[in-house]
C-alpha positions in Angstrom: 0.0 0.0 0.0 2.0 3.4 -0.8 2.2 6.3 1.1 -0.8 8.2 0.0 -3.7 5.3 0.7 -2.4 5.1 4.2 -2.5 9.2 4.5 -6.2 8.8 3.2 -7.1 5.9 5.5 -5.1 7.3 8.9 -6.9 11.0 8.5 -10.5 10.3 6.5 -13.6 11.3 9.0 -11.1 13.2 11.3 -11.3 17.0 12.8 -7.9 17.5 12.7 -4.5 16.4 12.5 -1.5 17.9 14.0 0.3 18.0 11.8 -0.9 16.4 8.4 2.4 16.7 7.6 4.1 14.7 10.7 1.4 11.8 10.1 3.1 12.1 6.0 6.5 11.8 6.9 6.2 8.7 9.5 4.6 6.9 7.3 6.9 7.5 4.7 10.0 6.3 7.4 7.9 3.6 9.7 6.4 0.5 8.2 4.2 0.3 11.0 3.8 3.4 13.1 3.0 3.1 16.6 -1.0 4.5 17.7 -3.6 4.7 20.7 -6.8 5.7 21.7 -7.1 5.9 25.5 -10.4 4.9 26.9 -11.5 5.6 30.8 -13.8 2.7 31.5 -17.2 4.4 32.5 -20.2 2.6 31.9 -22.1 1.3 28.4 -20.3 2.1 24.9 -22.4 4.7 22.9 -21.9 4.6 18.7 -19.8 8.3 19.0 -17.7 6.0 20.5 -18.0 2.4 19.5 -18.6 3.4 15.3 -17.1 6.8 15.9 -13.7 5.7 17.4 -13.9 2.1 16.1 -14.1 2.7 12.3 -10.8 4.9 12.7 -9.3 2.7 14.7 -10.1 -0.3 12.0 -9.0 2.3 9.0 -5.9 2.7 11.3 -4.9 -0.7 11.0 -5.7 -1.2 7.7 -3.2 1.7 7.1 -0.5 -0.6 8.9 -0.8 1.1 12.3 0.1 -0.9 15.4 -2.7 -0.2 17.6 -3.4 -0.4 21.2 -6.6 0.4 22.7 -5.5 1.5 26.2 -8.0 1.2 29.1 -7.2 4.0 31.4 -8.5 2.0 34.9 -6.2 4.2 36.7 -7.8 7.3 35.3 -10.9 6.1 35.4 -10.4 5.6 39.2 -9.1 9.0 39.4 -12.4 10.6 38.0 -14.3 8.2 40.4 -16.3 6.5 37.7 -18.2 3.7 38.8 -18.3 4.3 42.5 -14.6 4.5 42.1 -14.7 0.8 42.7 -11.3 -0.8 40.7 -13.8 -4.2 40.1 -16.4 -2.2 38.8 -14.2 -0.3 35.9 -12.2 -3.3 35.4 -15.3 -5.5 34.0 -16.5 -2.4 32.3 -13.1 -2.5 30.3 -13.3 -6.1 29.9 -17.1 -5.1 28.4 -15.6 -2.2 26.7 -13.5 -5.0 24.5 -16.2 -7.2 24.0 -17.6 -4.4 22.1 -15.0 -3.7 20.3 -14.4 -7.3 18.7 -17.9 -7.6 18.2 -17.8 -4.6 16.1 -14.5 -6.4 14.2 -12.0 -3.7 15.7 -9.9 -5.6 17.3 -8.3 -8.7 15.6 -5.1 -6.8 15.7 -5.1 -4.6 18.6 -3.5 -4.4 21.5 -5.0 -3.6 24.9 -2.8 -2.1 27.3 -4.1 -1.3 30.9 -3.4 1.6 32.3 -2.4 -0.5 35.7 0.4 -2.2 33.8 1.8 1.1 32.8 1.7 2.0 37.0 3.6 -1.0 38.1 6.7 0.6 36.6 9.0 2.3 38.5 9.6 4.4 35.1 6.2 5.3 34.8 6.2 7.5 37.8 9.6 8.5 36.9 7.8 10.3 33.2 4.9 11.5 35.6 6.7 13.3 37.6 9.2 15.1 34.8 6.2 15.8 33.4 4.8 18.1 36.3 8.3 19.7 36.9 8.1 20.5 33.7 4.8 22.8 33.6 3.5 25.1 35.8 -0.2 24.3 37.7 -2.2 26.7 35.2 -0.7 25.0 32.5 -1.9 22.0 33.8 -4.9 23.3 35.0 -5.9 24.4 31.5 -5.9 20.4 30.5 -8.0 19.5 33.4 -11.6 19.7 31.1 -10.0 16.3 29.9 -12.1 15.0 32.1 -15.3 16.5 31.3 -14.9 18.7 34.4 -15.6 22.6 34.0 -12.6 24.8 34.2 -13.8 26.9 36.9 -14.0 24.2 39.2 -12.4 24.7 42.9 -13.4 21.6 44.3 -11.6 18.7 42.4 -10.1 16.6 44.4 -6.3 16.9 44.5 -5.9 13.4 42.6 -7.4 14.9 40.2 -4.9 17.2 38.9 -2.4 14.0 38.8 -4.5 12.9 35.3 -3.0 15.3 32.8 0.5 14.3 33.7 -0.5 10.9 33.7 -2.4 11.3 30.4 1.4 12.8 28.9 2.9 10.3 30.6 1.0 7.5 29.2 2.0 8.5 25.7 5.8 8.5 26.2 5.7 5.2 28.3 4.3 3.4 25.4 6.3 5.2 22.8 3.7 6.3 20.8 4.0 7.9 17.4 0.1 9.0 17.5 -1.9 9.7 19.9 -5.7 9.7 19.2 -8.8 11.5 20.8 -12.0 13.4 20.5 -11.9 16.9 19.9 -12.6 17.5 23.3 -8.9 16.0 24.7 -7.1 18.1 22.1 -5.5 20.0 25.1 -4.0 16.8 26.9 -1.9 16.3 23.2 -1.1 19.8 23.1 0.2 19.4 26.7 2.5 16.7 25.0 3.2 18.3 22.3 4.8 21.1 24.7 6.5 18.8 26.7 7.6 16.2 24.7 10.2 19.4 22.9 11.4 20.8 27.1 12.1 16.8 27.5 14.0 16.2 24.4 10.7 13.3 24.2 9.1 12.0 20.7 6.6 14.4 20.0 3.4 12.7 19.3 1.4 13.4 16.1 -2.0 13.6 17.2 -5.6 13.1 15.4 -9.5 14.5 16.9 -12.5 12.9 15.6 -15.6 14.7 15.5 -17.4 14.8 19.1 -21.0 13.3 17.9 -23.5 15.5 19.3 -26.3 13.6 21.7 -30.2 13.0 20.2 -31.3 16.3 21.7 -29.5 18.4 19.3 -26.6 20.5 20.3 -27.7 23.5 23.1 -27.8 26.7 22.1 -26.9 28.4 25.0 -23.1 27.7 27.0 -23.6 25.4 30.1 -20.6 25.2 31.5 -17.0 26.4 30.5 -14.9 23.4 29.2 -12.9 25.4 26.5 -11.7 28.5 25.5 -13.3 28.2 21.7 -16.7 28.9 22.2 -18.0 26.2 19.2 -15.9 23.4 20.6 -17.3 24.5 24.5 -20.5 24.2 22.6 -20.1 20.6 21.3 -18.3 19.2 24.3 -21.5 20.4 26.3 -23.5 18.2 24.2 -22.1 15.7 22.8 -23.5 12.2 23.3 -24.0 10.5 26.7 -24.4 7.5 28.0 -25.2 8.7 31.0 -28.5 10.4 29.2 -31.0 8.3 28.3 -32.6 10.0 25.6 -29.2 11.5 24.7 -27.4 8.4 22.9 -27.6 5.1 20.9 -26.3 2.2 22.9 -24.4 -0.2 20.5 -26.2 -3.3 22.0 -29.5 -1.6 22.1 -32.6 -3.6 20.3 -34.0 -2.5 17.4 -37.1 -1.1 18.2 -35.6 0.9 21.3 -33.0 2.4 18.5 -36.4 3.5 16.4 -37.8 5.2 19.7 -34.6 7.0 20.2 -34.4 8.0 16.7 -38.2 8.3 16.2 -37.5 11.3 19.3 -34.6 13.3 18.5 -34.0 16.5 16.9 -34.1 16.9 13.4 -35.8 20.4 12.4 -37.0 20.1 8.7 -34.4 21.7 6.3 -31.9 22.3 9.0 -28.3 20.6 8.3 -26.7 23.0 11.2 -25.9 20.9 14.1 -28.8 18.1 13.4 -27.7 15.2 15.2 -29.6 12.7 13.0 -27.3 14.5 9.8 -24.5 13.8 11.4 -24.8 10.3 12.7 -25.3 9.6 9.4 -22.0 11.9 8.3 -19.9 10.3 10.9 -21.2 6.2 11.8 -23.7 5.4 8.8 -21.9 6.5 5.9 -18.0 5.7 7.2 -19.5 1.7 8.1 -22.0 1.3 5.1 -20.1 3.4 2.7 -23.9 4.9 1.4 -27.2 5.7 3.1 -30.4 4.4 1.6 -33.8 5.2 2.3 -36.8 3.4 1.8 -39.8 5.2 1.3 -42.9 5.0 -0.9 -43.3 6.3 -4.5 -45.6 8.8 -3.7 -42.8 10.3 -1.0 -40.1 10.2 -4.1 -39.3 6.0 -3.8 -36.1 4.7 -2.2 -33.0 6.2 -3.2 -29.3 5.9 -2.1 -26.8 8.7 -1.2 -23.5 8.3 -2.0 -22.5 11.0 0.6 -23.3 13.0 3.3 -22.8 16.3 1.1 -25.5 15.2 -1.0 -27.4 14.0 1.7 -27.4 17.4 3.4 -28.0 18.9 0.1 -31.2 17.6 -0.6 -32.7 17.1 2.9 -32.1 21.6 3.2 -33.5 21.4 0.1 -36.6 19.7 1.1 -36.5 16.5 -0.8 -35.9 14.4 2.0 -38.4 14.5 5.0 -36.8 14.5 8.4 -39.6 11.3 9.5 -37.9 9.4 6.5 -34.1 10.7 7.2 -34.6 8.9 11.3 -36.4 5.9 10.0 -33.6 5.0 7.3 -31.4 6.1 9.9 -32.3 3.9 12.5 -32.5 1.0 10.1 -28.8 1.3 9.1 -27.8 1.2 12.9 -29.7 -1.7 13.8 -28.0 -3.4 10.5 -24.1 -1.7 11.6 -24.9 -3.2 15.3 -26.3 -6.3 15.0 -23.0 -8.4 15.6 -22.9 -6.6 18.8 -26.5 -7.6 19.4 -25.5 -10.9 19.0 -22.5 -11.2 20.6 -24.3 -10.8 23.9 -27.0 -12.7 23.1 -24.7 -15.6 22.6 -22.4 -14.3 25.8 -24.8 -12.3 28.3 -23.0 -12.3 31.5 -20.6 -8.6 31.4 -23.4 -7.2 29.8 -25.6 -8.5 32.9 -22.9 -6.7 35.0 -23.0 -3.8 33.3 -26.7 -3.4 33.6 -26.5 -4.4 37.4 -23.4 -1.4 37.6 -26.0 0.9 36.2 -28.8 -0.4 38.8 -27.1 0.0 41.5 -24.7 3.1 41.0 
């Protein structure tokens, strides 16, 4: 495969890469550069993050990536997810990769536990060059990371530990890319910054759009999680799975995926910030390569978009209905998911955890 397919592959579907040409010139010098996605294991896997984060992962690999999907239990501990309980976020990332296989991401992968990366002396030997190396606002300013406002006075003190880590995490692993939602650009750019006081590889590093939840992104600021008032904007609602009505569970059954989509907002003509638009921009047409719909002659027939741009173009113009665009929406998830579906059909007992987590939580 030469140069330019894997250039294609590594940065199609992303927000941005810094720099596109960093990611050009390793893969011009490594045969098989060296690439993670860090994931804090926090309760059920949503599609921005199972089709979102999985289909670059898999285009990752096809590139020639090594790739390790690294489950960040220490962090996740840190941000006192699931009670804070290590068993509880420990079967969550063991459910997190069941997922993931499901959805075919991982046959090559490596996981990586944040815990192994801790039982090295060296570890805490990076962590702490990395705090000598900054000063507290610096770190400070990488703290929404965690989905924590930056005005915040009341974090616990552990908490300000996670960015290091975070930069840490990269260097322990020798990473050559380090991908991320737009929303943990800040953590990389933290790296970036240290990695040249250090004399460190400096990680190229790659964002993927933050899907925005079913209720459409709010129009009014919430909460101060970034500087850039759009990206404050979409961090504040992007999907949750924390919010019921707010995201698609990859193991959810068909007709509850049809509610959900049946429900969420899609204002007639409107491409700007429609969450149905761009579920189909960023999971439907990246996994099915197309988006059909199937409606009856008298609505126009069935028809098949090769793309999102002409998708957009001809549901602002009116010649797609917004009833259709959720119904042929919702179909193309329940076909994208249903491996997942079955996986825990056929092997029901993390999932049973999971939903017991949530219960009791």
């Amino acid at each position: 495969m030469d140069t330019e397919r894997k250039l294609e592959l590594a940065t199609r579907n992303t927000e941005e890469i810094i720099t596109r040409e960093e990611m050009r010139s390793l893969l011009e010098t490594k045969a098989n550069p060296r690439a993670y996605w860090g994931f804090e294991a926090s309760g059920m896997m949503h599609v921005g993050m199972g089709l979102v984060c999985g289909r670059k992962i898999i285009d990752m690999i096809e590139g020639g990536f090594e790739f390790i999907i690294f489950l960040a239990d220490w962090h996740s501990w840190i941000n006192n997810k699931l009670g804070g309980r290590m068993e509880n976020i420990h079967a969550c990332g063991e459910y997190l990769k069941e997922c993931f296989e499901a959805l075919g991401v991982s046959s090559q992968v490596h996981y990586i536990w944040a815990s192994e990366l801790a039982s090295e002396r060296t570890y805490w030997e990076r962590v702490i060059r990395v705090g000598k190396s900054v000063n507290v606002s610096r770190i400070w300013r990488a703290l929404p990371i965690m989905g924590r406002e930056m005005n915040q006075s009341d974090l616990e003190a552990a908490s300000t530990f996670y960015p290091c880590m975070q930069v840490a995490d990269i260097f322990q692993m020798q990473l050559d890319v380090a991908c991320a939602g737009m929303d943990q650009r800040k953590a990389h750019a933290l790296a970036r910054d240290v990695a040249d006081k250090l004399e460190y590889q400096k990680p190229t590093c790659l964002h993927t759009h933050l899907l925005p939840g079913l209720t459409g992104m709010k129009r009014m600021n919430t909460g101060d999680f970034d500087e850039n008032q759009q990206l404050n904007i979409e961090i504040t609602s992007k999907m949750s799975k924390s919010v019921a009505e707010s995201g698609i569970i990859v193991h959810d059954d068909p007709e509850t995926i049809r509610k959900k989509l049946r429900s969420a907002y899609c204002p007639e003509k409107d491409t700007q910030n429609n969450p149905v638009l761009e579920i189909a921009r960023y999971t439907i047409f990246p996994w099915l390569g197309a988006f059909p719909i199937d409606r009856p002659a008298k609505y126009g027939g069935p028809v098949t978009f090769a793309t999102a741009e002409e998708l957009e173009e001809q549901y602002r113009s009116g010649r797609v209905h917004p009833l259709d665009l959720k119904n042929s929406a919702a179909e193309s998830l329940i076909k994208i998911l249903e491996p997942v579906r079955e996986e825990f059909r056929r092997h029901p007992e993390l999932l049973e955890k999971m939903k017991q987590m949530e219960i009791t939580r």
